[in-house]
C-alpha positions as CSV (number, residue, x, y, z in Angstrom):
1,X,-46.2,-10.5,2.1
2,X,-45.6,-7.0,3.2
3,X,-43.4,-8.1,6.4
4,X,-41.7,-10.0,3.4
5,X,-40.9,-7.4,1.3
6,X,-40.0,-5.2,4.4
7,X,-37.2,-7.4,5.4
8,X,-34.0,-6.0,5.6
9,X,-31.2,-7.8,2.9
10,X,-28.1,-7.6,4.2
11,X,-25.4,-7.0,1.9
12,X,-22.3,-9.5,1.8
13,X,-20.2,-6.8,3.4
14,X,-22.6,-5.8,6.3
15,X,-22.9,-9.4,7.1
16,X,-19.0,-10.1,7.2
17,X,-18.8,-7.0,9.4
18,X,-21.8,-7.9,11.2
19,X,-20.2,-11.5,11.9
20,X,-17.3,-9.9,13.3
21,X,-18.4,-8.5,15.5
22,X,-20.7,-11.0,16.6
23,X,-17.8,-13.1,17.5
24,X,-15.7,-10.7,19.2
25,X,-19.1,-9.9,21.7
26,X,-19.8,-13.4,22.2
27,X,-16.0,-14.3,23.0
28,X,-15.9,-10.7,25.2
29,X,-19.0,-12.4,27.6
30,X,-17.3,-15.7,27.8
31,X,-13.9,-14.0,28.7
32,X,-15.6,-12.4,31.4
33,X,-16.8,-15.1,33.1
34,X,-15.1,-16.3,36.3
35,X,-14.2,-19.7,34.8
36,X,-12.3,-17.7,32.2
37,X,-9.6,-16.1,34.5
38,X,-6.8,-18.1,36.8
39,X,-7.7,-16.8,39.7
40,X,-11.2,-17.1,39.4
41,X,-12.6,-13.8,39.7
42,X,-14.0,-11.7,36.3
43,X,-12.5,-10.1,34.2
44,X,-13.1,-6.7,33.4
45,X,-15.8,-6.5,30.2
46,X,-13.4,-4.1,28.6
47,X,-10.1,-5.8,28.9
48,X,-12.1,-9.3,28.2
49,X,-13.6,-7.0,25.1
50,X,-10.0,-6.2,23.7
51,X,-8.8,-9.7,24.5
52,X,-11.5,-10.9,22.4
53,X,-11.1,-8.3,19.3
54,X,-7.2,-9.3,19.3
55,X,-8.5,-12.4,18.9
56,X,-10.7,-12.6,16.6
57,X,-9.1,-9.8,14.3
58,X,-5.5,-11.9,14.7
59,X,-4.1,-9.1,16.1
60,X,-2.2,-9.6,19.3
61,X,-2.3,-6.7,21.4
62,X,-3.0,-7.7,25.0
63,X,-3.8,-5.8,28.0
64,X,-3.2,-8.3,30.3
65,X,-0.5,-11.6,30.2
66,X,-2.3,-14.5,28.3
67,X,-0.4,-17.2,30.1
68,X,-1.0,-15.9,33.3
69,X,-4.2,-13.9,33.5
70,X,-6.6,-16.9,31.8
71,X,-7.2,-20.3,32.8
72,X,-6.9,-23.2,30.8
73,X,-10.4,-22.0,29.3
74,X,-9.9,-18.6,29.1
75,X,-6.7,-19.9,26.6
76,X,-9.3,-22.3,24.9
77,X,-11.3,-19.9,24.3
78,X,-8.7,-17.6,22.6
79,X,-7.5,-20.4,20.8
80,X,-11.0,-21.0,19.2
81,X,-11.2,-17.4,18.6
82,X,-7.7,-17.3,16.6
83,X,-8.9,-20.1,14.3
84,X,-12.4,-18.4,13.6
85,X,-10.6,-14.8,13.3
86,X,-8.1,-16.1,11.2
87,X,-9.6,-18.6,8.8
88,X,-12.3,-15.7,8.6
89,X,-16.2,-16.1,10.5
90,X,-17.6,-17.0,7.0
91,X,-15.2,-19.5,6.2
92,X,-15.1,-20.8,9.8
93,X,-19.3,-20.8,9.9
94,X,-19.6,-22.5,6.7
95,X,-17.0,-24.9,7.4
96,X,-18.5,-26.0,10.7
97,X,-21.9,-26.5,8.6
98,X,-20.0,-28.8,6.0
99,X,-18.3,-30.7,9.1
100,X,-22.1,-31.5,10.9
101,X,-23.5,-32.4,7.2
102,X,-25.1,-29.4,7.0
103,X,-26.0,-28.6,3.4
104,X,-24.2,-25.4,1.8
105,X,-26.9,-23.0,0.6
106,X,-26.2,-21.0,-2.7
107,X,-26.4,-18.0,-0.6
108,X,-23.6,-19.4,1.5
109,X,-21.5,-20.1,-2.1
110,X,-22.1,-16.6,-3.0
111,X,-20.8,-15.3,0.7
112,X,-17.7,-17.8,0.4
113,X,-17.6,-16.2,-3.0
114,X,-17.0,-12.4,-1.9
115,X,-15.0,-13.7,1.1
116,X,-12.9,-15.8,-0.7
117,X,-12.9,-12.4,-3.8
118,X,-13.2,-15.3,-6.6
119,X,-14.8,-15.1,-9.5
120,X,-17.1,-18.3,-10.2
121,X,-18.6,-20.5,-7.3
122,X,-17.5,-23.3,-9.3
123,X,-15.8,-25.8,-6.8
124,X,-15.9,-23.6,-4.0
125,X,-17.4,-25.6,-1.7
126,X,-14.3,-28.1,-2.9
127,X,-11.8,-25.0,-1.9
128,X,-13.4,-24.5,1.2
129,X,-12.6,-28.2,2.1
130,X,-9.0,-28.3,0.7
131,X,-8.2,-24.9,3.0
132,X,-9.6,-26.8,5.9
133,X,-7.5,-29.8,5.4
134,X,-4.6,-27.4,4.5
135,X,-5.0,-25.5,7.2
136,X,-5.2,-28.5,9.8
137,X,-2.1,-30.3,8.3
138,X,0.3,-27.4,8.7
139,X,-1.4,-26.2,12.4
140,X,-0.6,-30.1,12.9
141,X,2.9,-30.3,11.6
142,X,3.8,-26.8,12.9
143,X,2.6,-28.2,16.8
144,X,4.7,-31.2,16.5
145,X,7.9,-29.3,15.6
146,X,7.1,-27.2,18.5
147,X,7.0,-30.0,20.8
148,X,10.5,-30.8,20.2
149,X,11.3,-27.9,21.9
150,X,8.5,-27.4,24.5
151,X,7.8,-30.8,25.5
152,X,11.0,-31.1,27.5
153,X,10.5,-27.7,28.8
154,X,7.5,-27.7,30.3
155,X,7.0,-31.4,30.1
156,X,3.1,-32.5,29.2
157,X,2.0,-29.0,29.5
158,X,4.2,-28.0,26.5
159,X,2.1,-30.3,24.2
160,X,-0.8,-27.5,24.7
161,X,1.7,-24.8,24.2
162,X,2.9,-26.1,21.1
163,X,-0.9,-26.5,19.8
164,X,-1.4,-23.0,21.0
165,X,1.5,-21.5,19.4
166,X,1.6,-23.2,16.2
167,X,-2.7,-22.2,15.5
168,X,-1.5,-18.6,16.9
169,X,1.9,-18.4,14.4
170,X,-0.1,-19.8,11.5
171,X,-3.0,-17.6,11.8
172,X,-0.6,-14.3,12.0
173,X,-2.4,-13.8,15.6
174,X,0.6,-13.0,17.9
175,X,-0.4,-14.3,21.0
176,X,1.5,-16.9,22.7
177,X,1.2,-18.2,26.3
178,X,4.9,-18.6,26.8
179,X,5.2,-15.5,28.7
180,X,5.4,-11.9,29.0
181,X,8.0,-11.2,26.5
182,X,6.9,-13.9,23.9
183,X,9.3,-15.3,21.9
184,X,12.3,-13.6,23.1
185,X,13.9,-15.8,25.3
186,X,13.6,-18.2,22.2
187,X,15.2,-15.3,20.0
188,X,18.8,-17.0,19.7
189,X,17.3,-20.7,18.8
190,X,17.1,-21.7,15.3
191,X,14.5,-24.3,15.8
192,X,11.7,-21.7,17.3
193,X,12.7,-19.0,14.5
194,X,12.3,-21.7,11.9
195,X,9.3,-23.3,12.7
196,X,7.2,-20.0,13.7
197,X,8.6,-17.9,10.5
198,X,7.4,-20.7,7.9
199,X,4.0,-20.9,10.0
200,X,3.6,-17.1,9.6
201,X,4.5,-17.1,5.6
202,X,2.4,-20.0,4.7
203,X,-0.2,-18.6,7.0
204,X,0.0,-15.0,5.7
205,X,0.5,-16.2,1.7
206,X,-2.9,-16.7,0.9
207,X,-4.8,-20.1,0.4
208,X,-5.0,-19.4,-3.5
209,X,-1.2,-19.3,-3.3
210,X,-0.8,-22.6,-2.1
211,X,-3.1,-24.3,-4.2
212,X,-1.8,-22.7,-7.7
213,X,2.1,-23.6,-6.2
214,X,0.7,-27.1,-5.7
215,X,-1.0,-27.6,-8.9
216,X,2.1,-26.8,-11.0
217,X,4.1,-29.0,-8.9
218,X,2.0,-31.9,-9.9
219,X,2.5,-30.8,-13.2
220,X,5.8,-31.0,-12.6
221,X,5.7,-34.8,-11.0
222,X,3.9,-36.3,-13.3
223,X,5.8,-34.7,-16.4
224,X,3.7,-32.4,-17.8
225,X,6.0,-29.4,-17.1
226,X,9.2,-28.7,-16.7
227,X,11.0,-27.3,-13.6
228,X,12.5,-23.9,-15.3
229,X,8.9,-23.4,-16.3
230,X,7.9,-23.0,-12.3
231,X,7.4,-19.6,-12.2
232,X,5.6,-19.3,-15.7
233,X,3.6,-21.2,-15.1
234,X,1.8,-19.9,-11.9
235,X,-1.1,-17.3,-11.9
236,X,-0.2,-13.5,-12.4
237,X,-1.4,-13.3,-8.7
238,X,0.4,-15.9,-7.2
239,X,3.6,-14.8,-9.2
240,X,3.2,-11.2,-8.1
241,X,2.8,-12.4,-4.4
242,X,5.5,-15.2,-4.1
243,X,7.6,-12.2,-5.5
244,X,6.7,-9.5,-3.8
245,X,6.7,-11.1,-0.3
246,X,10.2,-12.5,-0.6
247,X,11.1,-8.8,-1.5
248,X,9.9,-7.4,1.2
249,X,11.0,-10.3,4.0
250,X,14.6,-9.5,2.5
251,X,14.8,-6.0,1.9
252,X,13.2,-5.9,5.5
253,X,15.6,-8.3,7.1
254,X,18.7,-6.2,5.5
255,X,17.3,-2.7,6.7
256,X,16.6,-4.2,10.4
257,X,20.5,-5.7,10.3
258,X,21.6,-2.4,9.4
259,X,19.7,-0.2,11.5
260,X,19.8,-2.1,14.5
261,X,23.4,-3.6,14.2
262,X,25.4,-2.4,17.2
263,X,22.0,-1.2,19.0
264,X,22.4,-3.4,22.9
265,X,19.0,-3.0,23.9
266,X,18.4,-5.3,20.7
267,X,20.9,-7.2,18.4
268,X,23.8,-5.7,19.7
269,X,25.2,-8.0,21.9
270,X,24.1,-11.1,19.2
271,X,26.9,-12.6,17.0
272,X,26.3,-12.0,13.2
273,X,24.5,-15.1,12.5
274,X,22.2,-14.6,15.6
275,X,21.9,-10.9,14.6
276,X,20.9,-12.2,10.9
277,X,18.3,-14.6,12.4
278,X,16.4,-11.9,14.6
279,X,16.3,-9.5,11.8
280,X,15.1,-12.0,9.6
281,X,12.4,-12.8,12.2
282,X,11.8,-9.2,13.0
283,X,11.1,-8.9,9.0
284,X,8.6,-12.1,8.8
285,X,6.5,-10.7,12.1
286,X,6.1,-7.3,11.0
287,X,4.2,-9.7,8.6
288,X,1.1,-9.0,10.8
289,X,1.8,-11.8,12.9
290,X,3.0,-10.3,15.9
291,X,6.1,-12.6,17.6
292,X,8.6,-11.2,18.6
293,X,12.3,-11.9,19.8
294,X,13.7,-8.6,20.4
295,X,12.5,-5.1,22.3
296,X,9.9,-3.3,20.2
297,X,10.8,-0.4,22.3
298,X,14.3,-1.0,21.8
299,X,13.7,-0.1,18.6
300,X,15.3,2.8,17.2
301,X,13.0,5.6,15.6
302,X,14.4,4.9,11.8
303,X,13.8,0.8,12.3
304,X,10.5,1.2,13.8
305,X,9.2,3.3,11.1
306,X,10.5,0.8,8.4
307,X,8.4,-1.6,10.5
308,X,5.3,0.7,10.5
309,X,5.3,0.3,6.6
310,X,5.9,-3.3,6.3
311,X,3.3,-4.0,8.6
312,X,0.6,-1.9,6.8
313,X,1.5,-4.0,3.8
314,X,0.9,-6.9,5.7
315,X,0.1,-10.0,4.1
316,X,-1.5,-11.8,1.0
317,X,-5.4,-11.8,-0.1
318,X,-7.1,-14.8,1.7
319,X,-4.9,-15.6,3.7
320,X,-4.7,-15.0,7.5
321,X,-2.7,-12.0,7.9
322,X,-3.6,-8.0,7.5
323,X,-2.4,-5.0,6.1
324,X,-3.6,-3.3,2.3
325,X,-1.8,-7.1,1.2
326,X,1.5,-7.5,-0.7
327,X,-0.5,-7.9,-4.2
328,X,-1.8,-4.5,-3.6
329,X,1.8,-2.7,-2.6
330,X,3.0,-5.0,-5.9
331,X,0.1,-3.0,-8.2
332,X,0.8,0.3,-7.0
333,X,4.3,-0.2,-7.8
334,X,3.6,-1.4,-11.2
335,X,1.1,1.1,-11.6
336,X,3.6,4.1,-10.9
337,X,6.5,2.0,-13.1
338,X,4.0,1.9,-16.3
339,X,3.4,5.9,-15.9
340,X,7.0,6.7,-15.7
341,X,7.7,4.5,-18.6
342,X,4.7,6.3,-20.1
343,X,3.1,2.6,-20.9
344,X,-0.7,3.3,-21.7
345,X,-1.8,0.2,-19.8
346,X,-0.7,-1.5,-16.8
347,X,1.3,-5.4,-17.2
348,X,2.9,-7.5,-15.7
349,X,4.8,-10.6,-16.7
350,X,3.2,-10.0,-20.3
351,X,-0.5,-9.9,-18.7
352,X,-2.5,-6.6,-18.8
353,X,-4.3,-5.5,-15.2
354,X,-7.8,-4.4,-15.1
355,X,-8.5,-1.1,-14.8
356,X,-10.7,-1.4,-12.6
357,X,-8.6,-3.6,-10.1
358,X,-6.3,-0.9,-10.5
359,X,-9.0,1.3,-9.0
360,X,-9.8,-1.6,-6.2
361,X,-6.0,-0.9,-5.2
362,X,-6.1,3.0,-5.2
363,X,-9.2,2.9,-2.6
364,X,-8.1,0.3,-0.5
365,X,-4.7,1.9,0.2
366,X,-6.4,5.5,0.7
367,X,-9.0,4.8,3.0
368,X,-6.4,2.6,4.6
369,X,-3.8,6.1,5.0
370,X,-7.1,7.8,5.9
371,X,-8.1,5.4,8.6
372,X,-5.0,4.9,10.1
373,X,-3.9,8.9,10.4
374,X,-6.8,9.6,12.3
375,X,-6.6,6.6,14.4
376,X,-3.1,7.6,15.5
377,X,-4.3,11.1,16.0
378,X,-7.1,9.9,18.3
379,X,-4.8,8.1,20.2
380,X,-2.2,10.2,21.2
381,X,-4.8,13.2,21.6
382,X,-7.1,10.3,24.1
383,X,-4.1,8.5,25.5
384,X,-1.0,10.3,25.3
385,X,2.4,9.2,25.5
386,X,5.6,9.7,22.9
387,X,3.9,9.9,19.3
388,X,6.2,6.6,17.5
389,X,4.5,4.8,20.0
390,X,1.3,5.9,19.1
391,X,1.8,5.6,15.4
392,X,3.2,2.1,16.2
393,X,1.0,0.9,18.3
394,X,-1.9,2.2,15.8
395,X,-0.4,0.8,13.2
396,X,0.0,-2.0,14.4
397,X,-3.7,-2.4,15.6
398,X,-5.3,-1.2,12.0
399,X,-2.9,-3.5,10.1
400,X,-3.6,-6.7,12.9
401,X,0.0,-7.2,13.7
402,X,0.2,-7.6,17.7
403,X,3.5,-5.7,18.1
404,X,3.6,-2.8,20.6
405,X,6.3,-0.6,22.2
406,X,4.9,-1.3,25.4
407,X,2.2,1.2,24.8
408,X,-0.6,-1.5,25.0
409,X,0.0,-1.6,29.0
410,X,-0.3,2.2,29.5
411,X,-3.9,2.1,27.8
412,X,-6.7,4.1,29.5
413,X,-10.1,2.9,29.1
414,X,-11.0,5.3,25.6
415,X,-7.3,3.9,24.5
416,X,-8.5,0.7,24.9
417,X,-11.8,1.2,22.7
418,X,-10.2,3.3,19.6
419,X,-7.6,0.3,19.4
420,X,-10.0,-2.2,19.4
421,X,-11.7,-0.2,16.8
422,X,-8.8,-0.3,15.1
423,X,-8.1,-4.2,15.3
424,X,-11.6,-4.5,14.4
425,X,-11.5,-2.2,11.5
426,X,-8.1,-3.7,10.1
427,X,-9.7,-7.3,9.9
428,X,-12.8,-6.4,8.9
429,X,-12.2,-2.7,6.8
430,X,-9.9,-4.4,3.8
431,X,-12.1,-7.4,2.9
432,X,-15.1,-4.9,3.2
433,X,-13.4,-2.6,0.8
434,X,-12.5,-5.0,-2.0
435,X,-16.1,-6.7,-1.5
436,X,-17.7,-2.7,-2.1
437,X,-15.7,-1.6,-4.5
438,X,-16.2,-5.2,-6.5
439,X,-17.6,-3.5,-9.6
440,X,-19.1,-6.5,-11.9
441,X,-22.1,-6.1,-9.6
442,X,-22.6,-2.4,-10.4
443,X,-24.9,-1.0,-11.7
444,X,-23.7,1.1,-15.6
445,X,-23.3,4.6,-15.4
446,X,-25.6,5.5,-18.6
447,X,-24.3,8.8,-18.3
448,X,-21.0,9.9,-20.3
449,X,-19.7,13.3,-19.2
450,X,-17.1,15.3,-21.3
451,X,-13.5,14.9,-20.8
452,X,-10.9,17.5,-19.1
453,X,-7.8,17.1,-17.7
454,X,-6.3,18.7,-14.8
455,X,-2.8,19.0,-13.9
456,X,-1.1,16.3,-11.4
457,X,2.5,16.0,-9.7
């Protein structure tokens, strides 16, 4: 009884991390075996470390080439790695348990629960099947779009690329096995843009998304609602999200055309629908998913700081991409808009916000500046190098994008470890934060103190 009451209970934010990084050390060992590499020989454990982390963490930095480096099970294993990393180790565990029969525990609900940030277990073990078949429908459909175009360039061998690709676009993980400078020599095809943007947004959306977009569209079918009611009648958070992610892909893709207009090293030497294409590609990757079809280093300064900030917004709550999450951005926006407008209480679309989630949103985004200012401090003190590449590549790490302006290569061995801190901390620091900060489990302060004010601005 008293070993009983010793045992350590792990919170549902220690064992998320904890899981984590359980997955990136077992995928670091089976990297590093000799089976794992082309040419037969091991890898280094810290470069099969990082590959792993970039991984899991559906980042995409690499140290060395994925389609050359790793055999057709070193790729595998990446592969497998991407779908745990970006459908999330909980999810991924649990959904493996429902797949072999395995009964779903009420602790597992309540650890779905927390990953999933939802407020009831009530069907969740239903949602947890739906984003599994989801999930495998649009890997599915995404790989044989692909083919068209890989298939009869790289003939049966292209079938694996395209599976590759499509699980690596859709899970916002960056990697591609296509070559060196991933998607560029695709970067004037409409097919490839196409295909691999829509795999990044419904990826990077969030399951809930999808699932409120579908419900009203049954409405919709079966005559229950009208289509001018579309929008009203979605979910304050999949409205804010739908909304603020178009937002951003546009105002992104119009800053990027700008900026980088009659720039050579990138879009310069495109015609204007080619140069609207990249940009609009450029936009959706910065996403956190990593792609890319032009020169990150071609970059100029201006552009690639407009694509550090879209990048740490990343994404949408559960879904597969990174970042502090477009519904979070959205809220602080709203947030500032009420104070100016010198509203008492925070709405949106005639629905008032929690204070508290309010408070959720403040921390997140903080720790976030925190984290990632010391991070790119680190690096350029550890490893050196011209300082927007530093921030970039940082960045880009913490917010598990994948791009780089081919700092990733010039990595020393500490470099190596504070960005895979960083990718690790980006996929796991976010979810851990909203799970902490999640205050219907907290305990009441009983203790009121007096009120004063203090000046601000």
């Amino acid at each position: 009884m008293n070993q009983d009451k010793k045992r350590i209970k792990l919170s549902t934010t220690q064992i998320i991390a904890i899981g984590f990084l359980t997955a990136i050390l077992t995928g670091a060992v089976l990297l590093s075996l000799p089976i794992a590499s082309a040419d037969g020989t091991p890898t280094k454990f810290v470069d099969a470390l990082f590959t792993s982390a970039t991984s899991v963490c559906v980042t995409g930095l690499v140290v060395v080439d994925t389609y050359s480096h790793w055999s057709d099970f070193g790729q595998f294993i990446i592969m497998l790695l991407i779908q745990c990393g970006g459908m999330g180790v909980v999810t991924f565990t649990t959904a493996i348990m429902v797949v072999i029969g395995r009964k779903v525990t009420l602790k597992d609900r309540l650890l779905l629960q927390d990953a999933f940030n939802l407020n009831t277990l009530a069907g969740l073990v239903k949602f947890l099947k739906r984003i599994l078949k989801g999930t495998f429908i649009v890997e599915g459909i995404g790989a044989l779009c692909y083919m068209f175009a890989f298939v009869p360039e790289y003939g049966t061998r292209g079938i694996w690329i395209s599976i590759f690709s499509s699980i690596s676009a859709f899970c916002n993980a960056g990697i591609d096995i296509v070559g060196s400078t991933s998607f560029a020599r695709y970067a004037c095809n409409p097919w490839i843009n196409i295909v691999t943007m829509l795999l990044i947004i419904l990826g990077g959306i969030g399951f809930i998304v999808w699932w409120d977009v579908l419900r009203v569209i049954s409405r919709i079918r079966h005559g229950e609602e009208e289509l001018k009611n579309f929008f009203k009648k979605l979910s304050l958070h999949s409205h804010i999200v739908i909304v603020t992610t178009l937002v951003l892909i546009f105002a992104g893709a119009v800053l990027v055309l700008l900026m980088e207009y009659d720039n050579p090293v990138t879009i310069g030497g495109m015609n204007f629908g080619q140069k609207v294409m990249a940009s609009f590609f450029q936009s959706v990757t910065t996403r956190t998913a990593g792609l890319f079809t032009v020169s990150q280093k071609g970059l100029r300064d201006t552009t690639a700081f407009i694509c550090i900030m879209l990048m740490f917004i990343g994404g949408s709550p559960v879904g597969t991409a990174g970042g502090i999450k477009t519904s979070t951005f959205a809220l602080l926006v709203i947030t500032a808009g009420s104070v100016v407008k010198g509203v008492n209480e925070v709405s949106a679309y005639r629905k008032r916000i929690p204070a508290k989630t309010i408070k959720k949103a403040l921390a997140v985004v903080m720790i976030s500046v925190m984290v990632l200012f010391i991070m790119i401090c680190l690096l350029s003190v550890v490893n050196g190098g011209e300082f927007m590449d530093a921030a970039f590549e940082a960045a880009s790490a913490i917010s598990t994008t994948g791009l780089s302006r081919d700092y990733t290569g010039s990595l020393n061995v500490y470099g190596k470890l504070i960005v895979t801190l960083c990718m690790y901390l980006g996929r796991v620091g976010p979810i851990s934060m909203v799970i902490a900060f999640n205050f219907k489990n907290s305990k009441k302060n009983m203790v009121v103190y007096p009120e004063e004010d203090i000046t601000v601005g």
